[in-house]
N, CA, C and O of each residue as an XYZ file, in Angstrom:
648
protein
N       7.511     22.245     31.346
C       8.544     22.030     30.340
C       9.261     23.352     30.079
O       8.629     24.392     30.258
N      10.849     23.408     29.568
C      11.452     24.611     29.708
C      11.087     25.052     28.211
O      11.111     24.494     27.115
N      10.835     25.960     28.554
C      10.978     26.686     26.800
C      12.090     26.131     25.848
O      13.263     25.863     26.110
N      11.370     26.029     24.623
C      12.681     25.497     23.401
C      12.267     26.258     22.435
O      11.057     26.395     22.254
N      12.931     26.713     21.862
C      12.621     28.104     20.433
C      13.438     27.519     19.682
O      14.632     27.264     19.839
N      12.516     27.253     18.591
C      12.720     26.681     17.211
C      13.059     27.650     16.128
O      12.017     28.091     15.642
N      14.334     28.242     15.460
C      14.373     29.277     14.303
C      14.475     28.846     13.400
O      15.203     27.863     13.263
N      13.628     29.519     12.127
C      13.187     28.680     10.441
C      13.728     29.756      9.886
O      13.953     30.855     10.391
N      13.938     29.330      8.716
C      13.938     31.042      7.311
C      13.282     30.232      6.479
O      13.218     29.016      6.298
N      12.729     31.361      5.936
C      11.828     30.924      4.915
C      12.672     31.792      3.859
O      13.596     32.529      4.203
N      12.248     31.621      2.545
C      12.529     32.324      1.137
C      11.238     31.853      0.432
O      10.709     30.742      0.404
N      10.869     33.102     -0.165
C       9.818     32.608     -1.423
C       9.976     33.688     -2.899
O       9.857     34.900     -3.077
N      10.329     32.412     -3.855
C      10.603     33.472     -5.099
C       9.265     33.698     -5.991
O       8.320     33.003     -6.366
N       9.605     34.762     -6.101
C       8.183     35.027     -7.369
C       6.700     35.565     -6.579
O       6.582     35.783     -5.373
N       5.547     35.713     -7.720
C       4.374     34.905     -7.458
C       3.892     33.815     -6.918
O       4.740     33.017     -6.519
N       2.335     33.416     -6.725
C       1.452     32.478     -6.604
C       2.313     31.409     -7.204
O       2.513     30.362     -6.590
N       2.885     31.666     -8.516
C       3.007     30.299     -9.120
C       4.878     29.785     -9.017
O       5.525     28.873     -9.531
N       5.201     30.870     -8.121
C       6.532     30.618     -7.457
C       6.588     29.387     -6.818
O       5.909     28.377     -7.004
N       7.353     29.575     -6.160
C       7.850     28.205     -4.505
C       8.643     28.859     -3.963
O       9.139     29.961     -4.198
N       8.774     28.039     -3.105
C      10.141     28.787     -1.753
C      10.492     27.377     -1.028
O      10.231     26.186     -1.202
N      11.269     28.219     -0.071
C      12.541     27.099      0.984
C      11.927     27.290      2.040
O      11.662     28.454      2.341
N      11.481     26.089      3.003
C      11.923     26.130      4.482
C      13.044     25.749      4.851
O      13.389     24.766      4.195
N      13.983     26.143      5.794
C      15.183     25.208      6.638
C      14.623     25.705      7.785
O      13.819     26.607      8.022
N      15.394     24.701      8.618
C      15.701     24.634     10.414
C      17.297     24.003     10.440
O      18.087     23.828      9.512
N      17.395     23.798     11.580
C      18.521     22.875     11.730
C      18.545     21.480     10.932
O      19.509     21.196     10.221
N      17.403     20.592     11.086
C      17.500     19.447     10.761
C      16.640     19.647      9.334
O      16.432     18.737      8.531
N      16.250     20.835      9.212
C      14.825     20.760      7.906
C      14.968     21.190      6.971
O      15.617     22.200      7.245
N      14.810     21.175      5.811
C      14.760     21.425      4.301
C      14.147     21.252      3.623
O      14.490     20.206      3.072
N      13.194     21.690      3.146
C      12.147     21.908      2.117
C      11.538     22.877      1.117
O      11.507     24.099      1.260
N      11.093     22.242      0.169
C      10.425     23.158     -1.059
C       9.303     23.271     -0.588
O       8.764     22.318     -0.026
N       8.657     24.578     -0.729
C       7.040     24.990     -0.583
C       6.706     25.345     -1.623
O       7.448     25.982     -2.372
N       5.318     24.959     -1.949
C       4.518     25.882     -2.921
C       3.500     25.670     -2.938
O       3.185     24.700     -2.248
N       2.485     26.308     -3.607
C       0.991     26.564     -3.817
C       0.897     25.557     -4.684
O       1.504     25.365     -5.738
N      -0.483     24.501     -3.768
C      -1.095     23.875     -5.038
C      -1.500     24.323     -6.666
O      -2.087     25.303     -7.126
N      -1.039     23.411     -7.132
C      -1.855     23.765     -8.820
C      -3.481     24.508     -8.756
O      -3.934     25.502     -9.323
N      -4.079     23.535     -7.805
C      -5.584     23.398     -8.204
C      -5.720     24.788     -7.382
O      -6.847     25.250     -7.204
N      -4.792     25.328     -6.976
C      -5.213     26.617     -6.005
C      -4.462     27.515     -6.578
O      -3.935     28.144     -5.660
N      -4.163     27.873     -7.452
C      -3.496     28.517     -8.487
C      -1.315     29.008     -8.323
O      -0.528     29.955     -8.324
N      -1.407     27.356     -8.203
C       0.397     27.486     -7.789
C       0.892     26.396     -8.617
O       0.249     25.555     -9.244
N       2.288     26.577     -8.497
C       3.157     25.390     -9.077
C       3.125     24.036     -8.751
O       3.434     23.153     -9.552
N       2.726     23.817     -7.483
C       2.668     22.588     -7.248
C       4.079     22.141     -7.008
O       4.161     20.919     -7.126
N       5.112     22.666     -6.738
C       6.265     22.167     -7.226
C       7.527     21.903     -6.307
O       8.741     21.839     -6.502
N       6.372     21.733     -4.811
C       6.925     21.506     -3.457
C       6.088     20.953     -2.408
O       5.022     20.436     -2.742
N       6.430     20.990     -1.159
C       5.383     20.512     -0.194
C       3.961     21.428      0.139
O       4.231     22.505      0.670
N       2.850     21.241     -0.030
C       1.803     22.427      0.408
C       1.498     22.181      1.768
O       2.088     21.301      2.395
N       0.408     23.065      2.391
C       0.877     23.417      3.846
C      -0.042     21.965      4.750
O       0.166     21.619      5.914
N      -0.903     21.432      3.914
C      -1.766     19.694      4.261
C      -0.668     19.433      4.190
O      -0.307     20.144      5.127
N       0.603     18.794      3.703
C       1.504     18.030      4.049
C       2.507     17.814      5.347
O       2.886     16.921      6.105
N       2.689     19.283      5.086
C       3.613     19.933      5.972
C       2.952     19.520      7.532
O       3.602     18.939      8.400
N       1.223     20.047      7.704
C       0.719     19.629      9.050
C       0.787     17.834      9.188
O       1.148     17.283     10.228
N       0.471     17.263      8.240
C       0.441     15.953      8.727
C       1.170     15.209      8.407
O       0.726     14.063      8.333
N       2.938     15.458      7.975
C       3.927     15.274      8.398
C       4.392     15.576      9.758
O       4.978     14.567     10.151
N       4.408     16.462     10.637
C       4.234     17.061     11.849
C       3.732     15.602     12.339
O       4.586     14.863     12.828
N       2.619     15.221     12.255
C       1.650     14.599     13.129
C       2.782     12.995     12.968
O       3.155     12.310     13.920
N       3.078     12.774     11.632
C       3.443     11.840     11.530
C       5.003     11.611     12.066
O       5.404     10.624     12.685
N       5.675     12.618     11.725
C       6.772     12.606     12.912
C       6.638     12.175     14.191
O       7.004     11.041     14.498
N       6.084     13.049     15.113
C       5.498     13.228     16.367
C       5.187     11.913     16.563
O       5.677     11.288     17.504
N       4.490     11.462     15.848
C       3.735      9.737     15.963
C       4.909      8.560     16.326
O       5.157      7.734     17.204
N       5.471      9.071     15.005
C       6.722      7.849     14.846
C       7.409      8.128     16.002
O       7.059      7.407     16.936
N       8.233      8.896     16.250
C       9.532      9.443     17.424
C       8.818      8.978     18.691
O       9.293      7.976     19.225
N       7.633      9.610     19.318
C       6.839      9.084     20.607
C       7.117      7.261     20.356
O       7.887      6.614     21.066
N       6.413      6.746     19.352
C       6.318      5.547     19.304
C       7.880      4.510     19.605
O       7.987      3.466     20.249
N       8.772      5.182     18.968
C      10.063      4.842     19.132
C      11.075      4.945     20.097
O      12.186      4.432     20.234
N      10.230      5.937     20.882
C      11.103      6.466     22.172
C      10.426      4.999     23.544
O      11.119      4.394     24.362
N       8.892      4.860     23.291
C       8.375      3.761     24.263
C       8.500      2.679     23.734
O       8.271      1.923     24.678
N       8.701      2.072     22.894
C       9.576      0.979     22.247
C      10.700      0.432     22.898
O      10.826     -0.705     23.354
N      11.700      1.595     22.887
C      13.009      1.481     23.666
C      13.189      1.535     25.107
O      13.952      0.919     25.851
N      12.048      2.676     25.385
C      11.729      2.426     26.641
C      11.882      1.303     27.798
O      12.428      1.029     28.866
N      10.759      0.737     26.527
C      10.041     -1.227     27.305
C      11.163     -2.055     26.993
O      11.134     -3.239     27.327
N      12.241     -1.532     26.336
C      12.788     -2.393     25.774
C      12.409     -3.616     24.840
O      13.063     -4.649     24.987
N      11.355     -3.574     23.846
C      11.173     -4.280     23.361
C      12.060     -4.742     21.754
O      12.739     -3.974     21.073
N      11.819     -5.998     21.516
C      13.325     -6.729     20.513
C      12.132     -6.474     19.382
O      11.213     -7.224     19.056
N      12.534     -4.924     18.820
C      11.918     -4.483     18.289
C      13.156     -4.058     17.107
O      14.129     -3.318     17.257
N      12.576     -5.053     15.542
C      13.824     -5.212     14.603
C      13.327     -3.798     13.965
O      14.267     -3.054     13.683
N      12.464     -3.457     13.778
C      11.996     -1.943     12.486
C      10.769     -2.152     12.913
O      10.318     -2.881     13.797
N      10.143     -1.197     11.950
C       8.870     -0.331     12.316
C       8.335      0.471     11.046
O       8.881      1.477     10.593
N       7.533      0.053     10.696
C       7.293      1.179      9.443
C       5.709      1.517      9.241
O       4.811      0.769      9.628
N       5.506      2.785      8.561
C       4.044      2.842      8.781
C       3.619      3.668      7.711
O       4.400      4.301      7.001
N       2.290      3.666      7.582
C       1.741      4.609      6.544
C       0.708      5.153      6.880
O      -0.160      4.595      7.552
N       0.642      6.539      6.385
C      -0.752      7.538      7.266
C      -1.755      8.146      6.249
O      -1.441      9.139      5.592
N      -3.125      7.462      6.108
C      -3.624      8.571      5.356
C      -4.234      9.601      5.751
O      -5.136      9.469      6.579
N      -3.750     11.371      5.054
C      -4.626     12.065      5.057
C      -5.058     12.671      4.288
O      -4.464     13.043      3.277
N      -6.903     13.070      4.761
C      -7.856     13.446      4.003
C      -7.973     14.142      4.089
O      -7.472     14.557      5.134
N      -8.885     15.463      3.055
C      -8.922     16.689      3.554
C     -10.293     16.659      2.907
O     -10.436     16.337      1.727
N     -11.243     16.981      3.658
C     -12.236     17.238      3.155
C     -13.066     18.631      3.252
O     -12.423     19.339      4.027
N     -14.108     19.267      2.842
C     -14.721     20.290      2.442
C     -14.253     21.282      3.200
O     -14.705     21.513      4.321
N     -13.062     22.129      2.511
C     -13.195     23.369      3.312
C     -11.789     23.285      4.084
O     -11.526     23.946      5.088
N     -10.645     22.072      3.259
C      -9.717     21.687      3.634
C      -9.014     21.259      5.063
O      -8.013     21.582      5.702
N     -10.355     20.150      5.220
C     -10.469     19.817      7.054
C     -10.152     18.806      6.728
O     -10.652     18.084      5.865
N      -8.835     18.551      7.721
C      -7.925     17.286      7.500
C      -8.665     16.342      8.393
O      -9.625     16.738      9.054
N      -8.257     15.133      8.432
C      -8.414     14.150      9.076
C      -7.486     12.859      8.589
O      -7.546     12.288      7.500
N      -6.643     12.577      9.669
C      -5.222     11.846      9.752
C      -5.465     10.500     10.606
O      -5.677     10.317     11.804
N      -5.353      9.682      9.565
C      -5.025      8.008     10.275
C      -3.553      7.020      9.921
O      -3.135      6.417      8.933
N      -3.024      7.276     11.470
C      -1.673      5.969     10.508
C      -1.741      4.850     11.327
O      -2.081      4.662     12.495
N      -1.210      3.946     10.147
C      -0.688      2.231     10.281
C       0.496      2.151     10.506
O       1.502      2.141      9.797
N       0.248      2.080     11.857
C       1.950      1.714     12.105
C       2.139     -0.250     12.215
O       1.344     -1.091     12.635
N       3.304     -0.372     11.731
C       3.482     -1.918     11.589
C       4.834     -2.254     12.429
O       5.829     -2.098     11.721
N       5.047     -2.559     13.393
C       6.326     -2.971     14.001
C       6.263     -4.120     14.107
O       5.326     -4.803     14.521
N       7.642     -4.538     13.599
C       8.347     -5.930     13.409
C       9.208     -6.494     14.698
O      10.087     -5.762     15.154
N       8.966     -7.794     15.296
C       9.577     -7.887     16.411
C      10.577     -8.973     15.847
O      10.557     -9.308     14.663
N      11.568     -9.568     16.901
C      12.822    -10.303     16.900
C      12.126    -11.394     16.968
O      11.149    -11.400     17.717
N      12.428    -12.453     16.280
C      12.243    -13.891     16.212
C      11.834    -14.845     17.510
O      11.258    -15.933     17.506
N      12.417    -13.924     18.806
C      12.208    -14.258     19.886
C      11.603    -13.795     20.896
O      11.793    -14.040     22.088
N      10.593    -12.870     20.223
C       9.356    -12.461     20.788
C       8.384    -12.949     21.681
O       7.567    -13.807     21.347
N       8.429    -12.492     22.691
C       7.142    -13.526     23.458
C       5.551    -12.894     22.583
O       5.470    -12.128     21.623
N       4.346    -13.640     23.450
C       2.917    -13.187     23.015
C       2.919    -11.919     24.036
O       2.237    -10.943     23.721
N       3.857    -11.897     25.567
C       3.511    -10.420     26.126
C       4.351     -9.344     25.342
O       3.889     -8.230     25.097
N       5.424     -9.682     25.019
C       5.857     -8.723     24.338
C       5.226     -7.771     22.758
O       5.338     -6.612     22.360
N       4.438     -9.252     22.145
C       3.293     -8.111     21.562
C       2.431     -7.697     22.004
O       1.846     -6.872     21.302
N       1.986     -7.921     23.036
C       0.697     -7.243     23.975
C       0.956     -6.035     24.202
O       0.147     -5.112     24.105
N       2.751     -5.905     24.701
C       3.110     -4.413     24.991
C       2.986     -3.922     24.089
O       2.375     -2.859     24.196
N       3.462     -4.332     22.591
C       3.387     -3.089     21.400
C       2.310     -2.755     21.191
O       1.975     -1.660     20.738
N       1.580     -3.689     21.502
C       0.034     -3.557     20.824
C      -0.325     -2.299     21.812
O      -0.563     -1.242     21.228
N      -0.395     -2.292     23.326
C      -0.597     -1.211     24.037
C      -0.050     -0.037     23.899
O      -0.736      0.985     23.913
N       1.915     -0.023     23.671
C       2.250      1.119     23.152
C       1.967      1.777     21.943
O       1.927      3.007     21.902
N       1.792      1.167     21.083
C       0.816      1.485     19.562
C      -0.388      2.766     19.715
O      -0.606      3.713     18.960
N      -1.104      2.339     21.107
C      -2.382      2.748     21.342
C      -1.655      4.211     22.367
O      -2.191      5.318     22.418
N      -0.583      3.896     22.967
C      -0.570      4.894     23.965
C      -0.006      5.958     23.088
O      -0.478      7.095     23.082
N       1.259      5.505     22.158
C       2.124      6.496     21.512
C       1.023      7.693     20.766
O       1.338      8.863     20.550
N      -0.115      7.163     20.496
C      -1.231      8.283     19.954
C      -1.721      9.264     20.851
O      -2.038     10.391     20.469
N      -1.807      8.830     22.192
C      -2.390      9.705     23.235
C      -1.171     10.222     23.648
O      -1.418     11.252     24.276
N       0.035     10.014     23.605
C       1.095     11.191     23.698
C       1.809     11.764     22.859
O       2.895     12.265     23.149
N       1.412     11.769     21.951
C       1.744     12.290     20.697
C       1.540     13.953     20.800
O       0.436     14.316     20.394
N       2.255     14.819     21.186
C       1.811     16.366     21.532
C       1.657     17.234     19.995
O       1.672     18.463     20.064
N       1.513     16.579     18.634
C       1.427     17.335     17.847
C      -0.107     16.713     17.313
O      -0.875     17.318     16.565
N      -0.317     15.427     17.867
C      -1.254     14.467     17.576
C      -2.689     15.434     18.724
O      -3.727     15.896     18.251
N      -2.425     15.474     19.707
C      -3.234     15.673     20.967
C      -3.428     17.406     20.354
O      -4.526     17.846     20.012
N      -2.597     17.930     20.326
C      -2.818     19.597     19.487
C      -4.157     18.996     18.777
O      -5.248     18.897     19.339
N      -3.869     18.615     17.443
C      -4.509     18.423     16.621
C      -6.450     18.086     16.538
O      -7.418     18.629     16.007
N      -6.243     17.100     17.249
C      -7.230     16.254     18.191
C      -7.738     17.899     19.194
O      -8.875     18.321     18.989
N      -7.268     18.296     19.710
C      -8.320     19.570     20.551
C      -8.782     20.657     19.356
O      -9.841     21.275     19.466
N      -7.608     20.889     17.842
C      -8.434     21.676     17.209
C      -9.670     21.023     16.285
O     -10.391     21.601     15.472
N      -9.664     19.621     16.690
C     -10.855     19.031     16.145
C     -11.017     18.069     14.844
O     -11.935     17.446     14.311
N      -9.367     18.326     14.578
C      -8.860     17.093     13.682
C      -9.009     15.750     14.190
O      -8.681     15.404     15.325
N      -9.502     15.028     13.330
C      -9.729     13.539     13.382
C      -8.419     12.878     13.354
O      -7.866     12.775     12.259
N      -7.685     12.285     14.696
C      -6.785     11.493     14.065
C      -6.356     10.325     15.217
O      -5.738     10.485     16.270
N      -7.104      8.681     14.423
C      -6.542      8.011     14.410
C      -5.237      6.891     14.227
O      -4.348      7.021     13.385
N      -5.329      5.888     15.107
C      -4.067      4.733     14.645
C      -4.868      3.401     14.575
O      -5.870      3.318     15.286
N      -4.557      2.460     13.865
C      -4.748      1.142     13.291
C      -3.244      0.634     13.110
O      -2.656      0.682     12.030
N      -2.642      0.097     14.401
C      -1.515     -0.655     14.379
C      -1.491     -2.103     13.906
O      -2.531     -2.664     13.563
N      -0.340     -2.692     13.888
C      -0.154     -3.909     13.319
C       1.161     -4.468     13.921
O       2.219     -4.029     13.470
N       1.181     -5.419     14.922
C       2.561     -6.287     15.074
C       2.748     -7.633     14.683
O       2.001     -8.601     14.829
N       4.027     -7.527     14.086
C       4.150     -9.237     13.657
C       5.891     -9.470     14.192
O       6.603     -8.526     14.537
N       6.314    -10.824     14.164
C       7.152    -11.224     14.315
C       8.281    -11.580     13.297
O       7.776    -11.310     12.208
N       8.819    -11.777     13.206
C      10.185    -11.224     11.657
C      10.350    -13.152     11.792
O      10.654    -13.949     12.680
N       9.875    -13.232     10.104
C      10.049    -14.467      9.831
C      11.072    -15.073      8.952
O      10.960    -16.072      8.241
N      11.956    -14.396      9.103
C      13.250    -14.379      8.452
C      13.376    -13.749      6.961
O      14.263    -14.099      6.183
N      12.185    -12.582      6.590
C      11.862    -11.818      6.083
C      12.374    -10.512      6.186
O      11.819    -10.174      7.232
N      12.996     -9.605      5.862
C      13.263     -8.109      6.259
C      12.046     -7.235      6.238
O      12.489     -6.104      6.437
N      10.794     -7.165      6.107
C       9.593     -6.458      5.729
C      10.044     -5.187      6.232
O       9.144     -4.363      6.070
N      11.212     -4.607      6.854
C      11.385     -3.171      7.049
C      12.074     -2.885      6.098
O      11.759     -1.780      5.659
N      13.265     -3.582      5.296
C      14.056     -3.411      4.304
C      13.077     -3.483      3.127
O      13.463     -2.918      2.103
N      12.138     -3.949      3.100
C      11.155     -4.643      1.698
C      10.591     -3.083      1.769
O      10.987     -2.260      0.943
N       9.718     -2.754      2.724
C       9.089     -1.291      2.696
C       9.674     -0.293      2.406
O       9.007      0.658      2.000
N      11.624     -0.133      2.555
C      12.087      0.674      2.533
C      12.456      0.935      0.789
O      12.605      2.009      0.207
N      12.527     -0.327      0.298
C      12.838     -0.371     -1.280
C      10.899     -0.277     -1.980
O      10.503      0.503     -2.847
N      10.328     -0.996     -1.476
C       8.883     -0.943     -2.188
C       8.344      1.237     -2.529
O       7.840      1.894     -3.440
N       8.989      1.536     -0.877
C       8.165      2.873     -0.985
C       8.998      4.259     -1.447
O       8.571      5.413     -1.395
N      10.758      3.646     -2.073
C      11.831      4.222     -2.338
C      12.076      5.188     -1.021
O      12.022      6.418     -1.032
N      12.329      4.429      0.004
C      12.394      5.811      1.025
C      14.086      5.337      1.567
O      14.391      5.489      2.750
N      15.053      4.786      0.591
C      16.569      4.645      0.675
C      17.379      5.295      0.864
O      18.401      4.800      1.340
N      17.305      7.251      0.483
C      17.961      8.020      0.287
C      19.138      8.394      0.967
O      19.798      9.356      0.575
């Protein structure tokens, strides 16, 4: 693969109990130090930031072999939990749910169901993760669109409209 160099700026005002900016081209965000770790709380902390990464990576792979297969694939939506346990060792599982076209065959969910499973094993922020010993699963879900929007319903249920 050819080299691609990614440039960020960061800004951070203050103290511990400050925050700061990431940008990139496409990126924008507030950082800051957890409360419980003696910060404001009053932005993204750096558990988010990694398993957002993962969850990007997840989604985009997943969406790119979707289109791929060409599958009559209406939306897609998903949710990931992560845990962090002792010593702030993550471990990342998402539900991805893709919604197919009314005229779905049973192979055509067979494929999602397989791409579901593959989009995790090529997931290059997922597979990183996974060699430094992070736990991270998928538990997919396909259904067929029953004249329901369940991608529009998720998009108002989880306010993600913006």
């Amino acid at each position: 693969m050819a080299e691609h160099k990614i440039n960020m700026n960061t800004v951070w005002y203050k103290n511990a109990k400050g925050d700061g900016r990431i940008q990139s081209d496409n990126l924008k965000t507030k950082i800051a130090i957890p409360v419980p770790k003696g910060g404001s709380g009053e932005g993204a902390e750096p558990q988010q930031l990694l398993i957002s990464s993962a969850v990007a990576c997840y989604t985009m792979t997943l969406a790119y072999m979707l289109d791929r297969k060409k599958m009559p694939v209406t939306g897609f939506f998903m949710d990931t939990e992560g845990t962090l346990s002792k010593g702030d060792h993550p471990s990342i599982t998402h539900h991805p749910h893709v919604v197919l076209a009314p005229d779905a065959t049973k192979e055509d969910v067979a494929m999602v169901e397989e791409l579901i499973v593959q989009a995790d094993r090529d997931c290059h922020i997922g597979q990183l993760l996974k060699k430094a010993g992070v736990p991270v699963d998928t538990h997919g879900k396909v259904s067929i669109e029953s004249g329901e929007d369940a991608t529009s319903n998720y998009i108002e249920e989880h306010g993600l409209d913006w």
